[in-house]
Structures are given as structure tokens and as C-alpha cells.
C-alpha positions as CSV (number, residue, x, y, z in Angstrom):
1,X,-42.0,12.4,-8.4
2,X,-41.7,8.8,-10.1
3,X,-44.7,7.8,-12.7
4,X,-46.1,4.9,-12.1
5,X,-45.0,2.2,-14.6
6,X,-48.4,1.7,-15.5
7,X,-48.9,4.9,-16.0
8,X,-46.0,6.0,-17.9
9,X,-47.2,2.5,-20.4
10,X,-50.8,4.4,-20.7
11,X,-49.3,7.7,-21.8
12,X,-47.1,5.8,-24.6
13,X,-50.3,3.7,-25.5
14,X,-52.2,6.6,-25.9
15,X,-49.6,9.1,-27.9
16,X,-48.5,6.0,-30.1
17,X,-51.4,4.1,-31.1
18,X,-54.4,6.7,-30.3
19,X,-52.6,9.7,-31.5
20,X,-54.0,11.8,-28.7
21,X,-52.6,15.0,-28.2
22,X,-50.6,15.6,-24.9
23,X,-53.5,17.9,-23.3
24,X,-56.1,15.0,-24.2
25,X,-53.9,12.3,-22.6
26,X,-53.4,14.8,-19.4
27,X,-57.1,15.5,-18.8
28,X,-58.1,11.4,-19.3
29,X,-55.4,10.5,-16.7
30,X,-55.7,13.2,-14.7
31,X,-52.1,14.1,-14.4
32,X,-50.2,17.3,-14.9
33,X,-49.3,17.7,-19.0
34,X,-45.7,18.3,-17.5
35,X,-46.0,14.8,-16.6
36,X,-47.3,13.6,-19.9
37,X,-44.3,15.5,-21.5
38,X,-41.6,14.2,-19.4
39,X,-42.5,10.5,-20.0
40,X,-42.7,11.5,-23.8
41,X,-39.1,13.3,-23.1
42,X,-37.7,10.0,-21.7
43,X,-38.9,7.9,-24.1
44,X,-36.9,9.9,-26.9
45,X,-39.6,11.6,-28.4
46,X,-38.7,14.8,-29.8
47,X,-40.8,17.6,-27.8
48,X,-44.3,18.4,-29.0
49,X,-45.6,22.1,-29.0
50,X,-43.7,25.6,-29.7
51,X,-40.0,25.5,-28.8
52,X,-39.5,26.1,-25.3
53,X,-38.6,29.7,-23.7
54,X,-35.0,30.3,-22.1
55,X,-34.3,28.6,-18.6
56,X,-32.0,29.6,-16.0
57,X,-30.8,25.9,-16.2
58,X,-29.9,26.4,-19.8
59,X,-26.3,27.2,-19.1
60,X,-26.3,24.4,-16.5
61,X,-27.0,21.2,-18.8
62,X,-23.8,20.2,-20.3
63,X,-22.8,20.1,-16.3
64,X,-25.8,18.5,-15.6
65,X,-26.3,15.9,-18.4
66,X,-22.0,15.0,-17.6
67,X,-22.8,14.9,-14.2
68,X,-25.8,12.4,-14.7
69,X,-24.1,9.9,-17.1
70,X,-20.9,9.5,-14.2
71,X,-23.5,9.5,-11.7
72,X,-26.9,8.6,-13.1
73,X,-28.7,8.0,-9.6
74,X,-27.5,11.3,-8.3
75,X,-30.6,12.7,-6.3
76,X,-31.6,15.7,-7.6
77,X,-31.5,17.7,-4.3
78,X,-27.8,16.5,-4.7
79,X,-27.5,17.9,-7.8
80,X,-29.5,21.1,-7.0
81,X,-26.8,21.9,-4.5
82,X,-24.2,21.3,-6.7
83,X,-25.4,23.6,-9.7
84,X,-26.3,26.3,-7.2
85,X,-22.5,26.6,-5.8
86,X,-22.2,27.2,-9.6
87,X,-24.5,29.9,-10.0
88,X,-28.1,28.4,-10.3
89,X,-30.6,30.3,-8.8
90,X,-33.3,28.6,-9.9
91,X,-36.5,27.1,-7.8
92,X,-36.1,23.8,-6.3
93,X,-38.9,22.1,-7.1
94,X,-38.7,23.3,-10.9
95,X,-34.9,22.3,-11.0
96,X,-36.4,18.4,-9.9
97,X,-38.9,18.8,-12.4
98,X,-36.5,19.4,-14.8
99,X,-33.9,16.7,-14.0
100,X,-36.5,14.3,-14.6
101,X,-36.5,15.2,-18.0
102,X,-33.3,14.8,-18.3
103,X,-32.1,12.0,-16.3
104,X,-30.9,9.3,-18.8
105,X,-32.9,5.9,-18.6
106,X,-31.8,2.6,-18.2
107,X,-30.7,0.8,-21.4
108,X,-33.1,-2.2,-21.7
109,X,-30.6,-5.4,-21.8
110,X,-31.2,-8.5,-23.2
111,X,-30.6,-11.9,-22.1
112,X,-30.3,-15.5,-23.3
113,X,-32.1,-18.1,-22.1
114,X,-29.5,-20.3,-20.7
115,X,-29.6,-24.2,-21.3
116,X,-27.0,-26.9,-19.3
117,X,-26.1,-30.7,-20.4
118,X,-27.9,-33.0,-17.8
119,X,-25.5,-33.7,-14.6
120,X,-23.6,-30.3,-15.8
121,X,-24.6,-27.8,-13.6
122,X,-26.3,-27.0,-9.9
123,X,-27.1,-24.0,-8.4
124,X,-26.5,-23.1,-4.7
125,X,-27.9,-20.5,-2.2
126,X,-29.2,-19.8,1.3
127,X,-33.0,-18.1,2.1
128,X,-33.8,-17.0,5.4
129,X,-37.2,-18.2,6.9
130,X,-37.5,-15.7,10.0
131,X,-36.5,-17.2,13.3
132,X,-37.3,-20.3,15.7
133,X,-37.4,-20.1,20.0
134,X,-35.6,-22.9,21.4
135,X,-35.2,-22.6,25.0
136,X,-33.8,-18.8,25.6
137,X,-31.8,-18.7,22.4
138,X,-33.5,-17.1,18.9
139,X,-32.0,-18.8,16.1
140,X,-32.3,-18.0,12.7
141,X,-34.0,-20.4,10.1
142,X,-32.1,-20.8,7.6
143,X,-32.5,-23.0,4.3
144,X,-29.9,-24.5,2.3
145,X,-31.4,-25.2,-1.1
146,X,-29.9,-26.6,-4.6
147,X,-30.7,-27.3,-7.8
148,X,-30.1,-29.2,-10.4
149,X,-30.1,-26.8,-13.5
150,X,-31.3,-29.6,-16.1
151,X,-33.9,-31.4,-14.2
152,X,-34.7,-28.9,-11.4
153,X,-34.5,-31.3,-9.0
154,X,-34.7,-29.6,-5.4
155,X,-32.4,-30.3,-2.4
156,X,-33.9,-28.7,0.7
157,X,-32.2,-28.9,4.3
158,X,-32.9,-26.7,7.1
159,X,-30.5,-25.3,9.3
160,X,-29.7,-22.6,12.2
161,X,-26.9,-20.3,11.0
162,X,-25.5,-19.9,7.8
163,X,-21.8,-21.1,8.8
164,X,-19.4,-22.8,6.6
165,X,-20.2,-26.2,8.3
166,X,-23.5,-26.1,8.0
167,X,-23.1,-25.2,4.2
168,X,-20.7,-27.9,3.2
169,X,-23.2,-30.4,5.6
170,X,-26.0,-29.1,3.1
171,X,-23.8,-29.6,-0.4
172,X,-22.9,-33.3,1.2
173,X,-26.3,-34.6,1.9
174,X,-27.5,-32.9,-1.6
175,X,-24.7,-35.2,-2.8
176,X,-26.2,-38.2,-1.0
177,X,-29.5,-37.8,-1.8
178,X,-29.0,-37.5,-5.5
179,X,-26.1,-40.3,-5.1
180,X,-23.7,-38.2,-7.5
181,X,-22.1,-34.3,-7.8
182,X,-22.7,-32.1,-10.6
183,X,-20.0,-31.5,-12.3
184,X,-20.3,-27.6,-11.9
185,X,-21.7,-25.4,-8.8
186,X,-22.8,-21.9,-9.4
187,X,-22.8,-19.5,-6.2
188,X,-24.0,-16.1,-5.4
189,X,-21.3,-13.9,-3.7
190,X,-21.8,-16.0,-0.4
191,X,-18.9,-15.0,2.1
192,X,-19.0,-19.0,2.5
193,X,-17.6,-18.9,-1.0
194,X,-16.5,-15.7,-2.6
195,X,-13.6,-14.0,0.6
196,X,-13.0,-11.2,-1.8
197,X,-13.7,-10.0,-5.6
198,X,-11.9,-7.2,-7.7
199,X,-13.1,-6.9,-11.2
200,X,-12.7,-10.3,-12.8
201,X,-10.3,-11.4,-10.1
202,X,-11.7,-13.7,-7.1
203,X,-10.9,-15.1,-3.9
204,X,-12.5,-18.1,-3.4
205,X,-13.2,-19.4,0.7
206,X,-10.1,-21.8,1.0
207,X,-12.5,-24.3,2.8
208,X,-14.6,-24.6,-0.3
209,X,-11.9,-24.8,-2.3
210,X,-10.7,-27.7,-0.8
211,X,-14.4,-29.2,-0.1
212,X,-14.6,-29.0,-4.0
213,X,-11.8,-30.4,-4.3
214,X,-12.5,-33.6,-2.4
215,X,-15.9,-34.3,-4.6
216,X,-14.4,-32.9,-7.8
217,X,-16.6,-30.2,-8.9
218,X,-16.0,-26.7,-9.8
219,X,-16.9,-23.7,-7.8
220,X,-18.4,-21.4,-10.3
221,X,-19.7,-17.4,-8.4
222,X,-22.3,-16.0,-10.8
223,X,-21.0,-12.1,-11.7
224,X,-22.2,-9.3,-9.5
225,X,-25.6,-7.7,-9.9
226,X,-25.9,-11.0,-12.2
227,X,-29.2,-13.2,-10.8
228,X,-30.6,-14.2,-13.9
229,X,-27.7,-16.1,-14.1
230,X,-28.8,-18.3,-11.1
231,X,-32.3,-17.9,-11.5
232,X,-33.8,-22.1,-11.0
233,X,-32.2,-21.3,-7.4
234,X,-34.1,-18.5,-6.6
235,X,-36.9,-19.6,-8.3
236,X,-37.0,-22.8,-6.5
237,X,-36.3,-20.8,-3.4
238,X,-39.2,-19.1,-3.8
239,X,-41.4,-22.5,-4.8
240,X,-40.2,-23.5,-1.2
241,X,-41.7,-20.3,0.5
242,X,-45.0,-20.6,-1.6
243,X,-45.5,-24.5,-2.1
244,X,-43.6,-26.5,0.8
245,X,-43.0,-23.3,3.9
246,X,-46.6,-21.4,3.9
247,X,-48.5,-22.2,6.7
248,X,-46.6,-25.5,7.6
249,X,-46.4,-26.5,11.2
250,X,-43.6,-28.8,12.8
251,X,-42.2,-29.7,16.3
252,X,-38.3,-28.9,16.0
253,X,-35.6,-28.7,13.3
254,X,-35.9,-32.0,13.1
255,X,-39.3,-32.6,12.0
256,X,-39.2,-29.5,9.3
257,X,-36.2,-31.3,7.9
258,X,-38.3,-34.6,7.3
259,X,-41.1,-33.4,5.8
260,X,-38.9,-31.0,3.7
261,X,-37.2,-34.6,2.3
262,X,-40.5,-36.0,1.8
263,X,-42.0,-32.6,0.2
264,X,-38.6,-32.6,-2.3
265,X,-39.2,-36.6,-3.1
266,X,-42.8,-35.8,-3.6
267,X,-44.7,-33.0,-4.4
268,X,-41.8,-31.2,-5.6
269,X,-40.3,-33.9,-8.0
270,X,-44.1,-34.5,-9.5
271,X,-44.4,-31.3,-10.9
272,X,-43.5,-30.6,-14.4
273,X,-40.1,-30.1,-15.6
274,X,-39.5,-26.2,-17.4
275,X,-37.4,-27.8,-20.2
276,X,-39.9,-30.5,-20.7
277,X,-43.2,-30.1,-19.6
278,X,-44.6,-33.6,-21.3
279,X,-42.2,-35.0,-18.6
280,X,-42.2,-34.8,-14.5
281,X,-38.8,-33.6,-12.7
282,X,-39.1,-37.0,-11.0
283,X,-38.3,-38.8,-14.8
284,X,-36.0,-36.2,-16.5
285,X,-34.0,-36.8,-12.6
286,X,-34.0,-40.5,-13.6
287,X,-32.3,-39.4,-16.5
288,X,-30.0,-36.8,-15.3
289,X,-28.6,-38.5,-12.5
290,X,-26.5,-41.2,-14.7
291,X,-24.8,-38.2,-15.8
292,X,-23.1,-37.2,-12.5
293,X,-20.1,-37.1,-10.9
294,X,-19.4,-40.1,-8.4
295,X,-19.1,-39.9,-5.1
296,X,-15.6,-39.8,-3.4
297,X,-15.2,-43.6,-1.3
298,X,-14.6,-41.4,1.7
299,X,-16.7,-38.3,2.9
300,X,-15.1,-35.2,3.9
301,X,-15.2,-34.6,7.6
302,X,-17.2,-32.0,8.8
303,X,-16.2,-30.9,12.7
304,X,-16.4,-27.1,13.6
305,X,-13.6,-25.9,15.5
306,X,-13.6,-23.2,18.2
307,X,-11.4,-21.8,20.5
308,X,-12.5,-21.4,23.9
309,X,-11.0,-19.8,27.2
310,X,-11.7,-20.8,30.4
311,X,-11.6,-18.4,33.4
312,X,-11.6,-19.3,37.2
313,X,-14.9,-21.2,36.8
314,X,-14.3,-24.6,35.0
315,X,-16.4,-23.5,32.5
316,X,-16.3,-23.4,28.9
317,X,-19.5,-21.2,26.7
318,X,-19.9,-22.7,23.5
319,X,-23.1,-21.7,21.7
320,X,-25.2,-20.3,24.2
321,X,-24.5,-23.7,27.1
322,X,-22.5,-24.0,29.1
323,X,-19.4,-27.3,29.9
324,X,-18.3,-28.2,32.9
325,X,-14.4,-29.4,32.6
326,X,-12.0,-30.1,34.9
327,X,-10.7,-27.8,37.6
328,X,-6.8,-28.2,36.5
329,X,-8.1,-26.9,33.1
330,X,-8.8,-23.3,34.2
331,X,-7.5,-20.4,32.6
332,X,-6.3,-22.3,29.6
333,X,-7.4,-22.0,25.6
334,X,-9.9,-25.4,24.5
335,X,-10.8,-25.9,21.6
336,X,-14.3,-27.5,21.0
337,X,-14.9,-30.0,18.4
338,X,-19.1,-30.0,17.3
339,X,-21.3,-31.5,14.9
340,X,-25.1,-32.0,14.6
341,X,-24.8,-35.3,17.8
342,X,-21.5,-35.0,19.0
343,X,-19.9,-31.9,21.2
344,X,-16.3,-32.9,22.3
345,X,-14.1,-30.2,24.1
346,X,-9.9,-31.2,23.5
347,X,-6.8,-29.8,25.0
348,X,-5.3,-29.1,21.5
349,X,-6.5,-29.9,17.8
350,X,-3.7,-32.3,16.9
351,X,-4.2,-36.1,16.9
352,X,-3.6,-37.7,20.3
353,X,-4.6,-34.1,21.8
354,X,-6.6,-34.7,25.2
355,X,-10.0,-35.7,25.0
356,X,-11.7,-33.6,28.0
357,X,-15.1,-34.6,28.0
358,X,-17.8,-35.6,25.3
359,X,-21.8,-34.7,25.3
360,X,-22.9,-37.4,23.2
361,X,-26.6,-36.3,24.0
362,X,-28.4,-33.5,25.4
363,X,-29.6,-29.9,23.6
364,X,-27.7,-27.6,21.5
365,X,-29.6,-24.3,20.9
366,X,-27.8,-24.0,17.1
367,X,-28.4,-27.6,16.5
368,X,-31.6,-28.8,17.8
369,X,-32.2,-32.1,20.1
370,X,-29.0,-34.5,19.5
């Protein structure tokens, strides 16, 4: 059974500073004195009372205590098994009891307080905001959301999957908005960014790569199990849920995605800035944004490309709808060329390939009304 954290601080409290005895402590609290010692136990007290009797488990904790350090979230039903193909014939429950005692704890780590250069550094990642109905289809919500890290200047854009295009449209209108590009871009391990990771060697998304490329920044992943080192994202994911999402009502995609640009330019840029709080985001923004990178003279384009068959019917299914092409066009591979207004379906991706039809307006259930 886990202690409470509350608890456990109580029983520490009361040993340290109150010098109560472990009985005293138990009967206050009313917990087990078991419980009292095991906390005391963790905490690297030596033990308090008489020595204690011989266990069955005696001859089991050098395998135990090995066992625990290679393995330190081992269950101890796990373990119990494994001593008792050993020898163990010790209770259950005691044998938990006991591994308690001596599972080793957590080593408390420290961490720096990390400070950037203004226009060094912005921080990139997606949060999920439960789903939207449009027509038949159930889309997710999705918010793409960065940060400067010296100003804290939020970019919010909403968005119905969590594909590379949508993610590279995000990082672009971020860039337009703030009319520059940081010079660095940190990222969680996104499959839109990190392919695959060994150790200190990474594959970075070739896309990316080559979107970074284009605006001349450097793609940056934070380490695993690392999120204090992208924390103004998070953080300012979680200002979005709490200040700008809860209880908010809006039409369509389009809609949320207006009043999140006027919430960003407003609200959110008024508050006060973490490294300066005699100073708004809004004016430590003004002076930050000198500082970034220019933008290219040319934006990247940003099409999505999917390959599409067509079987007897002179149909082609491209994101829940389906497009009526030409009958001498059955039973051959299309490829469909989409962005937020424009679906155009092409015999072939290569320049002067055959434009088959365009659907310059009308309802896409990942994009929204065009």
C-alpha cells in the first residue's frame, strides 16, 4: 500500500521536529506503526526499537535489494514469485510489506532554471482538445501552440489531425504572425519531428528537416522523459485550456481559430511576462521580435499528397467524401493534391501531370467549410 505523500510529510514532521516516538505518531494518525517505520526506513533513518528478529527473507535480500536496483519498479507480486522459485516460503502480504521497506527511492534531482537570449529560442507542441461533429465524420481538435521562450508570446492555431501539413501550416503562420523565426525550435518526440531515437543518436522527419531548412532555424528535440526542458510550452498549453478553451462556444473551425488570434493578441499578450513582471508579454514581444530571424522572400509550399485508387465506379475517397472523375480514369492510381481551400485530384505528381478536376469550394470534414 502507497502512503500518502501527505502523510509520509506528517510522519517526518512529527519524528524530526516533535520528537514523537513512532507509537505516538501511529496512534495520532491512526495508521499501522509498521507504516510509521517504513516511511522512517525510506527516509534513511536508521531503525528505532530493539534489533529486529530473524526473517525468512533474510537470506533473500542481497537477491532482492540487486534485483530492485536493475529493476526498481518491479511489482512485488513479481518479485514474490521470483524469490519463491528460490526457496521463499514466506507470506505474501508480509513479503510486500517488507519490499516496501526496502524498495530504493527516487534520487531527488535538481534542475536549473533555464534562461534564452530574446529571438533565441521557441518551443513547439500539439494538445488535444476532445473532438468536434462535422457532418458524419468525428474529428479530433487538435491545437498547435508555440512559444516564444523570452517573451512568452503565444501562437495558437486550431486544427483537425495532427499531420505533418497541418504542423508545418501551424510553424508558418506562427512565423507570419510574429513577422520573424526564432532562431532555435525545441520539440517533444513528435513522430512529425523525431522518425527514430537511439541513445544520443536521432532521426529527424526529413520533411522538417527540409521545412527548417527553407526558414533557417534549427530543429532542436528536448531529451526523453525531459519536460522541464520545454516547460513555457506546456505551461502555455495549459493557460490555453484554463484561460482561452474553458467554456468557450464557437460555430466551426473557423470561428475558434479567430477568436484564438484575438485571445493570443489580447488577453494573452497583456498578462505579465515570467522574466519580467514590471513588463506585459505584449512590450518584452516589441522587444524580442527585432531579434528574429527573417522571413524567407518565398514561402514553402504546403500541398498534402495522397495516392488514391479508383475502382469500377469513377470514384475517388479522399478524407471521408467522395470525387467524381472521369469514366476513362477507372482502375488507375490518382494522386490528390489538398490544402485548407483547394482539393485538386492529378494523373501524376510531376509538373504538366493532368489536372482532373478541382473543388475550389464546398466541405472537407478534416478541414472545415473552404
Amino acid at each position: 500500500m502507497v502512503t500518502p505523500p501527505d502523510i509520509e510529510a506528517q510522519i517526518l514532521r512529527f519524528y524530526h521536529a516533535e520528537k514523537w516516538t513512532i507509537g505516538t505518531i501511529a496512534r495520532q494518525l491512526h495508521i499501522h506503526h509498521s507504516v510509521v517505520r517504513r516511511v522512517l526506513a525510506q527516509a534513511g533513518l536508521p531503525r528505532v526499537g530493539p534489533p529486529p528478529r530473524p526473517s525468512k527473507i533474510d537470506a533473500y535480500l542481497p537477491f532482492i535489494r540487486q534485483t530492485l536496483e536493475s529493476f526498481p519498479t518491479l511489482t512485488a507480486s513479481r518479485l514474490y514469485v521470483m524469490a519463491y522459485e528460490r526457496g521463499y516460503r514466506g507470506n505474501p502480504d508480509h513479503f510486500r510489506h517488507l519490499i516496501a521497506c526496502h524498495r530504493p527511492r527516487p534520487k531527488a534531482e535538481a534542475y536549473l532554471r533555464l534562461r534564452t537570449l530574446p529571438g533565441e529560442e521557441g518551443q513547439v507542441d500539439w494538445g488535444h482538445f476532445g473532438h468536434l461533429e462535422i457532418g458524419r465524420a468525428r474529428r479530433p481538435l487538435m491545437a498547435f501552440v508555440m512559444v516564444l521562450s523570452y517573451s512568452r508570446q503565444i501562437f495558437l492555431r486550431f486544427f483537425l489531425d495532427a499531420r505533418m501539413e497541418n504542423f508545418l501550416r501551424g510553424h508558418v503562420a506562427a512565423f507570419e504572425a510574429w513577422q520573424g523565426v526564432p532562431r532555435v525550435l525545441l520539440y517533444d518526440n513528435l513522430k512529425s519531428a523525431v522518425l527514430e531515437r537511439r541513445g544520443d543518436a536521432i532521426r529527424f522527419h526529413p520533411t522538417l528537416l527540409g521545412f527548417a531548412g527553407h526558414y533557417r532555424y534549427e530543429p532542436r528535440p528536448v531529451a526523453v522523459a525531459r519536460g522541464n526542458e520545454k516547460g513555457r510550452v506546456e505551461r502555455a498549453i495549459r493557460y490555453v485550456r484554463d484561460a482561452f478553451f474553458a467554456a468557450r462556444t464557437f460555430t466551426d473551425l473557423d470561428d475558434l481559430n479567430a477568436q484564438a488570434e484575438a485571445w493570443c493578441n489580447g488577453l494573452a499578450a497583456d498578462r505579465r511576462c515570467p522574466e519580467d513582471l514590471k513588463h506585459s508579454v505584449r512590450e518584452v514581444f516589441a522587444a524580442e521580435a527585432p531579434r528574429l530571424l527573417p522571413l524567407p522572400d518565398n514561402p514553402v509550399p504546403l500541398l498534402e499528397h495522397v495516392a488514391v485508387s479508383v475502382g469500377k465506379t469513377p470514384y475517388v475517397r479522399f478524407d471521408l467524401n467522395n470525387y467524381t472523375v472521369p469514366h476513362t480514369h477507372v482502375r488507375r492510381v490518382l494522386t490528390v493534391l489538398a490544402d485548407p481551400h483547394e482539393v485538386r485530384v492529378v494523373d501524376g505528381v510531376l509538373p504538366g501531370s493532368l489536372l482532373i478536376f478541382t473543388v475550389g469550394k464546398g466541405f472537407s470534414s478534416r478541414f472545415g467549410p473552404f
